[in-house]
N, C-alpha and C positions, 0 to 999 in steps of 0.2 A: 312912256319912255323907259319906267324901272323895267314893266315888263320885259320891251323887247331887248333891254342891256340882260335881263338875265334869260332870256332864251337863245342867245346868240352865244353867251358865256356855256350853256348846257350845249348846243350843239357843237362850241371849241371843244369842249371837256369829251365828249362821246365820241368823236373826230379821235382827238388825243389818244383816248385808250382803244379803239380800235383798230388805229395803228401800231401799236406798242403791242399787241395780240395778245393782250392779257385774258388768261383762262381760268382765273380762279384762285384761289388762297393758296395753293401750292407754288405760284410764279413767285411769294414773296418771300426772299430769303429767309431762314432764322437764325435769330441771333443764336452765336456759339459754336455756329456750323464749322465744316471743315473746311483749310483754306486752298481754293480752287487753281491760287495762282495768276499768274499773267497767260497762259498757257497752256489750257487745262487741254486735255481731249477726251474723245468717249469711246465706249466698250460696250458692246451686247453683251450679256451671259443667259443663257437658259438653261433651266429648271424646269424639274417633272412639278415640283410643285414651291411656291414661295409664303405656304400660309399663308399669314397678314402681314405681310410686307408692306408695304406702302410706299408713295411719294416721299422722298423731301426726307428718306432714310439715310441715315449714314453707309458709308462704308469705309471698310476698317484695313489696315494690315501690319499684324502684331498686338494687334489692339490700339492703332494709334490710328484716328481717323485723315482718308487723303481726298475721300469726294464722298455723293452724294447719288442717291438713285431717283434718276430725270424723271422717268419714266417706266410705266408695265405696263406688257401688251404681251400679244399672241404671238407666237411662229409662226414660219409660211403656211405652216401644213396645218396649225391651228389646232395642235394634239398638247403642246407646253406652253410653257411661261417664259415670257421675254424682259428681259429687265436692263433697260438703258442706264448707265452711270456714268459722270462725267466723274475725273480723275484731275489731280495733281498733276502738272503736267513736268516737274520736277522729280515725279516721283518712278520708278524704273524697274517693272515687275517684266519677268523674263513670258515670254509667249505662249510659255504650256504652263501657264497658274493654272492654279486651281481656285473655287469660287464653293463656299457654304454658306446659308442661310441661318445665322443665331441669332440667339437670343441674351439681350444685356445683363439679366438677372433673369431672377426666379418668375417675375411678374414685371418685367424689361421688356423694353421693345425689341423689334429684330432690326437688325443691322446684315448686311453684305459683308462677310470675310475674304480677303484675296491673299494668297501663300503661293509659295511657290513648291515645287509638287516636291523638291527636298534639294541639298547642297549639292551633291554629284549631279542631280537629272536635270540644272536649267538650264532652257535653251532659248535662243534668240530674245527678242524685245516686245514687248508689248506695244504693240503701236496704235495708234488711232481708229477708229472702223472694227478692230478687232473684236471676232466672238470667243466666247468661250463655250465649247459646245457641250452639252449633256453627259459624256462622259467624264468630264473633269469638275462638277458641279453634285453638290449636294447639299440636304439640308441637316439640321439638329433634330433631336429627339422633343416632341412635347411634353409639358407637363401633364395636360390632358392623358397624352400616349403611357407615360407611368403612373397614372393612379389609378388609371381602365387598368392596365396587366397588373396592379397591386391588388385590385378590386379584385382581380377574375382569380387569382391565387388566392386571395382569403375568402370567399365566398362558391366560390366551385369546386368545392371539393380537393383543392389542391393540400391543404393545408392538411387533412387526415391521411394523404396520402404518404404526404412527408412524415406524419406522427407513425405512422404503420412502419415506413423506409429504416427510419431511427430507432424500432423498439425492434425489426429482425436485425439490421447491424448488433444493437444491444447484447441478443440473446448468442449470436455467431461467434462475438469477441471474448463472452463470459468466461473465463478462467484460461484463456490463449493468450496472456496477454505477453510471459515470455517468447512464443511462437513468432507473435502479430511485430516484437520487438526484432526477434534475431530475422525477421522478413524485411522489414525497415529495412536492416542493418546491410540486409545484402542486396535488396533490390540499390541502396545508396553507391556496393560495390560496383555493382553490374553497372549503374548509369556511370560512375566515374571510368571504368574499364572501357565503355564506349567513347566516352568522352575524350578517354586519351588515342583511340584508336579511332578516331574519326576521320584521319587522314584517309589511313589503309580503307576505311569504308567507301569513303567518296570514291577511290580510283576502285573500287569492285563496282560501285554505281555506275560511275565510268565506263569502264570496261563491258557490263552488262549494255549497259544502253549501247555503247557500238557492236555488240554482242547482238541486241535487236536489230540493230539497222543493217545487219551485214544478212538477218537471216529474213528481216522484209524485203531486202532486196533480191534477195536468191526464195522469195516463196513459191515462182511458178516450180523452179527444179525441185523445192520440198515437198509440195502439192502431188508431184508426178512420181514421185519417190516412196510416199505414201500411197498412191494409186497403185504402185509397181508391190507394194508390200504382201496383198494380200495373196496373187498369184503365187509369188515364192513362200509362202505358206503352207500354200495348200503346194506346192512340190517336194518342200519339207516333209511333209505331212505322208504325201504316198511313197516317200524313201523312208519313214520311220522305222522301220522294220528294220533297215539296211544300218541305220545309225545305232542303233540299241545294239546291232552284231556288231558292229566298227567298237562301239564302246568296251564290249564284254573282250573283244579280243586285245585290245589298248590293255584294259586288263590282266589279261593271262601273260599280255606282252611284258608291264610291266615288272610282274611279279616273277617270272621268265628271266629278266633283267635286271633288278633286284638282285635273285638269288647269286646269276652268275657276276656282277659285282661285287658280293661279300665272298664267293669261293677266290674272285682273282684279285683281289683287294691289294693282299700282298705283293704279287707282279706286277700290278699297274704301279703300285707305291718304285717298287726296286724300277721299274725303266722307265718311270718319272726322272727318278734319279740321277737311271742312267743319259738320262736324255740333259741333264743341269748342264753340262760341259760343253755340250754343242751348241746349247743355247747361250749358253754365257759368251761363247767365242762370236756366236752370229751376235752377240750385240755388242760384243767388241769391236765387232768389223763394223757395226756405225754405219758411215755412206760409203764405204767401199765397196760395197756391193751393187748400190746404185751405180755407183761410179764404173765399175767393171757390169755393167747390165748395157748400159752404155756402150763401150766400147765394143762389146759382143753383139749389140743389135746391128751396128752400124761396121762391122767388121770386115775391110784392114781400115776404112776410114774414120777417125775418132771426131769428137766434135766440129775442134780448130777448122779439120778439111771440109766440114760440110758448111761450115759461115763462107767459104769462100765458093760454094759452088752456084754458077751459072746455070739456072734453070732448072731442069730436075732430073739429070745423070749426071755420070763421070766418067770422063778416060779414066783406064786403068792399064798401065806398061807396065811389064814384067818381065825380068829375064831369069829363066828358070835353068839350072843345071841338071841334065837328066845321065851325066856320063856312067855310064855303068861299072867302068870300074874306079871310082870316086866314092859310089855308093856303094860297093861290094870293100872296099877301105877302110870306110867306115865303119861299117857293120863288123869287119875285122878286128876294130881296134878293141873292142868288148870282148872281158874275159867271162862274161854268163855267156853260153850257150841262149840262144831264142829258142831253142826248141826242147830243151833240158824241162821238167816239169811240167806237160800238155799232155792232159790224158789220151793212150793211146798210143803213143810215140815208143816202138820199141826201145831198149838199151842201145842197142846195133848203130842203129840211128843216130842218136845221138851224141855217140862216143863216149859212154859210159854210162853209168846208174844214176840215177835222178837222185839228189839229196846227198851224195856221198863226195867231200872235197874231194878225196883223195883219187876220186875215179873218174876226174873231171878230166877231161881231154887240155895238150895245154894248149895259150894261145898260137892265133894263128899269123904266122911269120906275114908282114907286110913285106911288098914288093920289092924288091933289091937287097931285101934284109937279108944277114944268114942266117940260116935255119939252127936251131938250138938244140941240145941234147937234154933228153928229159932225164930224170933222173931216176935208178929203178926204185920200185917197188916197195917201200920199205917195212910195207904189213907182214912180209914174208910168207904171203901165199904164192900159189902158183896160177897161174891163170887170171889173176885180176887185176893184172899190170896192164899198164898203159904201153903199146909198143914206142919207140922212140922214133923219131922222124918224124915230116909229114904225114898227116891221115889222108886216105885216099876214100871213107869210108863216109856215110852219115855227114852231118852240116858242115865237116871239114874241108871235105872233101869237094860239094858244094861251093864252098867261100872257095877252094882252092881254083874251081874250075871257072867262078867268076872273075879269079883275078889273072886269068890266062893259062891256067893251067899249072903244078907246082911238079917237081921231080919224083 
C-alpha cells in the first residue's frame, strides 16, 4: 500500500510540474530582483553581440533596475542576438530607446541598459511586442578588450616608438621655447577670433552649400560649357596674332590719349566749369523736366485728357485764324525789323543798316492809323537819313502791301 500511496503521489508531483512547464533554474525567481509589477510587458532588443549575458539578468535605466531578461535567442536571419525582457509595466520609455550591454563593476555581471536616445529626440512609447533594432543597441568595452590593447602597446613595439616621438619633439622645442610660447599665444587668438566669428562662418557654410546645390543642379549646362571651352580656345589661339596688335595699338592709343589729356587738361578743367551753371540749373529744374517731357510727348493733350480717353484715339476740333491781314497786323506791331541782321539781306532791303538804331526804318503805321512824321536826321550827314513817310521799299513796303496797300 506505502508503495502504491507513493507512486501515485510521484505521478501527482510529475503531472504538476509538467503542467507548470517548468524549464530549469532559471523559471525561479531571485530574490532582490526587480519589481515586475502587476503589468509587466515585454520587448525584443538585438545585438551584434551580448558576451555573457545571461538569463534572469537585470535590466536597468539610470541605474535603477525595472525588469529582467526572459530570454536569448537568434533572429530571423540567424546572423544576431535576440534578447527577450519583460519590463515594468509602470515604467514609460519613449519608442526610439536606446539598449547597451554592461557591465556592474570591474569583475560585475552584465546587465541591459535602456535610455532614451536624449531630451529633445523622444518620440512615441514603448509598448508591448516592441523591438529595438541594431542600430539603436550596443554594447560596453571588455576588460579582456583593454588589457590585449595594453598588452599590444607594451610589448609591440609600441612603447619605443613613443620613446623615439618624445626624444624628436624634445630635440625640435630645445631653446624655442619663447617661439613655441608666443605660438600658444596666438593660435589661442586665432581660435578665440573664430570663435567670435562663427556666426559670419556658418552663413559662408551656408551660402557655400546652396552655392553647391545650385551649381549640381545646373552641371549638365557646366559640363557643356566646359566641353564648349576648348573650341574657343583654340579660336583664341588662331586670332592671337590679331590680339597682341589690338593690344600694342590699345597702347599707342593710350599713350596717344594720355598725352593729349595733359596738353587739354587745362580746357577741359575751364568748360567743366563752364558747364557748373547749366548743370546746377538742370538740377534745379528737379521734375520739371519730366513734367514738361510729358506734356511735349503727348502734345496739345497733357495727362488729365488722356485718363479720360475712350479707346486709343482722340477727336481733335480746332478753329484756326488764317486772316491775312490779322497776321500781316501783327507782324506790324514789332519795332525789329525780321529781316534786319540775316546774312545776305541787302541794306535796301531792309530799310536801313543792320546794327545801327539810328538807321532803323520807323514803325509801321497800323490800319486806320495816321501816318507819323519821322524826325530828320540828327547825325548831320547827308544821305543816311531815313526819308519820312510811308516806305514803299524793302520789308515796309512788304507789310505795307500786306495790309492793302499804304499811300
Amino acid at each position: 500500500m506505502k508503495r502504491l500511496k507513493l507512486a501515485a503521489v510521484g505521478v501527482a508531483g510529475a503531472l504538476t510540474l509538467s503542467g507548470c512547464g517548468f524549464s530549469g533554474i532559471y523559471d525561479i525567481p531571485l530574490p532582490g530582483g526587480a519589481d515586475l509589477g502587476d503589468h509587466p510587458y515585454t520587448v525584443k532588443v538585438q545585438f551584434r553581440d551580448v558576451l555573457d549575458l545571461v538569463p534572469q539578468a537585470g535590466v536597468k535605466v539610470n541605474e535603477v533596475p525595472i525588469g529582467r531578461v526572459e530570454s536569448i535567442g537568434l533572429t530571423p536571419d540567424g546572423w544576431n542576438a535576440e534578447v527577450t525582457v519583460r519590463l515594468n509595466g509602470g515604467v514609460n520609455l519613449p519608442a526610439n530607446a536606446i539598449a547597451n550591454v554592461k557591465q556592474s563593476s570591474l569583475l560585475g555581471e552584465k546587465y541591459v541598459q535602456i535610455a532614451s536616445p536624449g531630451p529633445d529626440q523622444a518620440q512615441g512609447k514603448l509598448a508591448d511586442g516592441a523591438v529595438i533594432p541594431l542600430q539603436r543597441t550596443n554594447r560596453s568595452v571588455e576588460v579582456e578588450e583593454v588589457l590585449g590593447a595594453l598588452s599590444m602597446l607594451l610589448n609591440g613595439g609600441g612603447v619605443d616608438q613613443l620613446n623615439t616621438i618624445t626624444k624628436e619633439l624634445t630635440n625640435v622645442t630645445a631653446g624655442h621655447e619663447p617661439d613655441i610660447k608666443n605660438l600658444l599665444s596666438s593660435a589661442d587668438k586665432l581660435v578665440s577670433s573664430l570663435d567670435a566669428e562663427s556666426g559670419d562662418i556658418t552663413r559662408a557654410l551656408d551660402g557655400l552649400n546652396r552655392l553647391s546645390s545650385t551649381l549640381n543642379g545646373q552641371k549638365n549646362q557646366i559640363a557643356n560649357a566646359i566641353d564648349n571651352l576648348g573650341p574657343g580656345l583654340g579660336v583664341l589661339e588662331q586670332q592671337r596674332g590679331q590680339l597682341v596688335r589690338m593690344l600694342q595699338a590699345l597702347q599707342s592709343l593710350s599713350g596717344v590719349a594720355t598725352d593729349t589729356l595733359n596738353r587739354s587738361k587745362a580746357d577741359l578743367v575751364a568748360d567743366f566749369k563752364a558747364l557748373l551753371p547749366t548743370l546746377q540749373k538742370l538740377g534745379e529744374a528737379g521734375a520739371n523736366l519730366p513734367k514738361a517731357l510729358e506734356v511735349l510727348l503727348t502734345y496739345p493733350f497733357n495727362d488729365a485728357a488722356l485718363d479720360g480717353a475712350k479707346g486709343d484715339y482722340f477727336n481733335l476740333y480746332a478753329d484756326v485764324d488764317l486772316n491775312l491781314g490779322e497776321i500781316a497786323k501783327n507782324l506790324g506791331r514789332s519795332r525789329q525789323n525780321p529781316l534786319a541782321g540775316l546774312p545776305g539781306i541787302p541794306p535796301g532791303l531792309t530799310g536801313g543798316v543792320p546794327g545801327t538804331p539810328e538807321n532803323q526804318p520807323p514803325p509801321l503805321p497800323l490800319p486806320g492809323e495816321p501816318q507819323t512824321q519821322q524826325a530828320p536826321n540828327q547825325t548831320g550827314g547827308q544821305g543816311g537819313g531815313v526819308p519820312n513817310g510811308p516806305q514803299t521799299s524793302g520789308a515796309a513796303g512788304i507789310f505795307n502791301l500786306l495790309n492793302g496797300g499804304a499811300g
